[in-house]
N, C-alpha and C positions, 0 to 999 in steps of 0.2 A: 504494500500500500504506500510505499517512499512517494509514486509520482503521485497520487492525490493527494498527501501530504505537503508537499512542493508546491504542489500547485494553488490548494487552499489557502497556502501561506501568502503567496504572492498576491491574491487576491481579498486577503484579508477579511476577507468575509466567511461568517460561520455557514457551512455547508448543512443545508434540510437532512432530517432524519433520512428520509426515502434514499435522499444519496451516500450518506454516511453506511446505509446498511447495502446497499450496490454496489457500494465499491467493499466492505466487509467481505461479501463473499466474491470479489472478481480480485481482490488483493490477497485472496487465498492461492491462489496460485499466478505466478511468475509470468508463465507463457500465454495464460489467461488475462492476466492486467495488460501484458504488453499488446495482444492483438485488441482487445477493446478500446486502450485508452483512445487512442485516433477519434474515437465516436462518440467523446465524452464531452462535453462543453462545461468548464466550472465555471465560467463567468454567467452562460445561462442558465444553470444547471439543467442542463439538457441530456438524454441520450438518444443516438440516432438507432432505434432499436432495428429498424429496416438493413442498416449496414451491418450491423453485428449479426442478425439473423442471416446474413449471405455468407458469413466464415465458416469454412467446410471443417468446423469442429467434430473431435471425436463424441463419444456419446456421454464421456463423464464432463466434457467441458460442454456440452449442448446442453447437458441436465442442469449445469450452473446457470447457464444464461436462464432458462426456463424460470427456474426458483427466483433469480434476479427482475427479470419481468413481473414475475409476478409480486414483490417486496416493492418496485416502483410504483406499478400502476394496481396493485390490490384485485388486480383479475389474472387467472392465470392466461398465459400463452394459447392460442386457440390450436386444436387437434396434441396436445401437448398432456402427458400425464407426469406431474411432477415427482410423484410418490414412486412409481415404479422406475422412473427414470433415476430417481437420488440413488439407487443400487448400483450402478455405474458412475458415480463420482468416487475421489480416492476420500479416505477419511478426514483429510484437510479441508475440503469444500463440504463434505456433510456438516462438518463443525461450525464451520464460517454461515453457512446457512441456518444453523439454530440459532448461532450470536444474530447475525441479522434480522431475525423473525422477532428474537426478542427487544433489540434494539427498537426496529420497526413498529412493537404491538407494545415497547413503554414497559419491558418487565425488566 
């Protein structure tokens, strides 16, 4: 999570929960924060979910984005099952995704 660390800093502004817990579990892995971040905008706090969904991700890093989507925008990813799909992330992203839910839901 170094570059949205970085990057919040530079912008000085405190980053929304919703993106605190996205980038939570996309800074759980390396190869994973590096191909997202390009899609990230911290000045609008944006994501271009459309370009992230075009990365010919493996299935435990598509189950991240999945859970990720759905921690932003509170509906899951459409033809997407989150639950069967977290069986295919390594233990690092299952993890990062409980912090993020809980971050997300205030516990």
């Amino acid at each position: 999570m170094s570059l949205a660390i970085a990057r919040s800093e530079k912008s000085e502004r405190k980053l929304s929960t919703q993106m605190r817990a996205v980038l939570l579990i996309f800074g759980a892995d390396k190869f994973l924060m590096e191909s997202v971040a390009p899609f990230i905008n911290f000045d609008t706090e944006t994501i271009s979910w459309d370009q992230i969904n075009k990365i010919p991700f493996g299935s435990g890093h598509r189950a991240a984005t999945a859970w990720a989507y759905g921690v932003w925008t509170d509906q899951p990813r459409p033809k997407s099952n989150v639950f069967d799909a977290a069986l295919s992330m390594s233990p690092g992203l299952q993890a990062a995704v409980l912090q993020a839910l809980a971050l997300r839901w205030g516990l």
